[in-house]
C-alpha positions in Angstrom: 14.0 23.1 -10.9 12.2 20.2 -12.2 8.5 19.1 -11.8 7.5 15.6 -11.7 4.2 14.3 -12.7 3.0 10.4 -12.0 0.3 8.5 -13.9 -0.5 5.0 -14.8 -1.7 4.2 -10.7 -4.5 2.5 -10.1 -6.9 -0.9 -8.8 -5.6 -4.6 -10.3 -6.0 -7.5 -9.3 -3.0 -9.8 -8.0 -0.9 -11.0 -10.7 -2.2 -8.1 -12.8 0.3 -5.5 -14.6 0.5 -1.9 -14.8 2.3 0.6 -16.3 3.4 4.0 -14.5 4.8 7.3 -16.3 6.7 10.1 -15.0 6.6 12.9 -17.3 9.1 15.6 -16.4 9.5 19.5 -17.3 11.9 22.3 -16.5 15.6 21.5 -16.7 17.3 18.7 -19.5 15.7 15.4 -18.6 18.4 13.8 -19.9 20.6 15.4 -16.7 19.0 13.3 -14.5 19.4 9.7 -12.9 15.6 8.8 -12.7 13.8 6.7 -9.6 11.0 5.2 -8.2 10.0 4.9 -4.6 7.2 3.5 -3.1 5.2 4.7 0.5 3.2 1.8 1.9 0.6 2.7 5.1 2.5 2.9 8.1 6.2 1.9 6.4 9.0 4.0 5.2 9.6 4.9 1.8 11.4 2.3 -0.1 13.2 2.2 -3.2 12.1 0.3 -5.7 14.4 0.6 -9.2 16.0 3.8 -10.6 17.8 4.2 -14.2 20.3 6.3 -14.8 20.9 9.6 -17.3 21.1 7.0 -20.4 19.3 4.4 -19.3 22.4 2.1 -19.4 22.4 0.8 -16.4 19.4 -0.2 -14.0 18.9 -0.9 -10.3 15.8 -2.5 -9.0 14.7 -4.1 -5.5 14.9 -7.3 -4.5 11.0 -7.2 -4.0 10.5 -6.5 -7.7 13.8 -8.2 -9.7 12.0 -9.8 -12.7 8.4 -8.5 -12.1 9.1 -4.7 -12.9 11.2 -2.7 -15.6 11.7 0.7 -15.5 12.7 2.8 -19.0 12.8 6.3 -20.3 12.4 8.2 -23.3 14.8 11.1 -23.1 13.0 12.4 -26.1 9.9 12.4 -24.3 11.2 13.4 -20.9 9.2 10.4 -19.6 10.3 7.8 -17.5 8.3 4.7 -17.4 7.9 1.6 -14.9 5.8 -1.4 -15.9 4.8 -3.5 -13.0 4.1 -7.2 -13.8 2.4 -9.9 -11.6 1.7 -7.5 -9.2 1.2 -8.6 -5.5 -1.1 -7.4 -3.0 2.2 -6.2 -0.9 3.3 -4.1 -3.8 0.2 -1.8 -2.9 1.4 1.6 -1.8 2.1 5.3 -3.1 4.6 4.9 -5.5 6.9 8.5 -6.7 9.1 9.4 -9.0 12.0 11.4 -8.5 14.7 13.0 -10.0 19.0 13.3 -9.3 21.4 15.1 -10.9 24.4 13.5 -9.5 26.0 10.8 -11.5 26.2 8.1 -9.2 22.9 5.9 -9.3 22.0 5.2 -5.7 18.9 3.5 -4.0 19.1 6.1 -1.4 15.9 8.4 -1.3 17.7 11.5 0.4 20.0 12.1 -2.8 17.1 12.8 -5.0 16.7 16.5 -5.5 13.3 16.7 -6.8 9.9 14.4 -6.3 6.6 14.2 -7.6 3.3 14.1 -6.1 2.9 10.2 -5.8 0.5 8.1 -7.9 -1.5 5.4 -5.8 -1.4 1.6 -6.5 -3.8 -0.4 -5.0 -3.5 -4.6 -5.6 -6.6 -6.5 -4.5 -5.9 -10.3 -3.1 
């Protein structure tokens, strides 16, 4: 079992930056290929960039290629995402989540565990 906890959400203005954590306990971090997703009103949940057990190799959106960059800190069983030049269609509940295969994948059903969401709000 692993629990996943989201920070860092928030109110910015368009074209402002923020930075979310995702601060994970229970089993080895270090096991896990790390994502985020992100819930808009009325939409599906979408990927949005993932990173896998080394932090080697990324994946990101096309919506957020150059504008975001996700990271971890084994050591700290943290994974980060900082959100640059953020755009008022970036708004939306964004989650972390966790997957202990070793394939990295976009695909939100292949993550085992989730957190609770962290809410980012970007005012026009």
């Amino acid at each position: 079992q692993v629990q996943l906890v989201e920070s860092g959400g928030g109110l910015v203005q368009a074209g402002g930056s923020l930075r979310l954590s995702c601060a994970a306990s229970g089993h080895t971090f270090s096991r896990y290929i790390m994502g985020w997703f992100r819930q808009a009103p009325g939409k599906e949940r979408e990927f949005v960039t993932a990173i896998s057990r080394d932090g080697g190799r990324k994946e990101y959106a096309d919506s957020v290629k150059g504008r975001f960059t996700i990271s971890r800190d084994n050591a700290k069983n943290t994974v980060y995402v900082q959100m640059n030049s953020l755009k008022p269609e970036d708004t939306a509940v964004y989650y972390c989540a966790a997957d202990s295969s070793a394939i990295l994948t976009v695909m939100a059903r292949r993550y085992e565990y989730w957190g609770q969401g962290t809410q980012v709000t970007v005012s026009s």
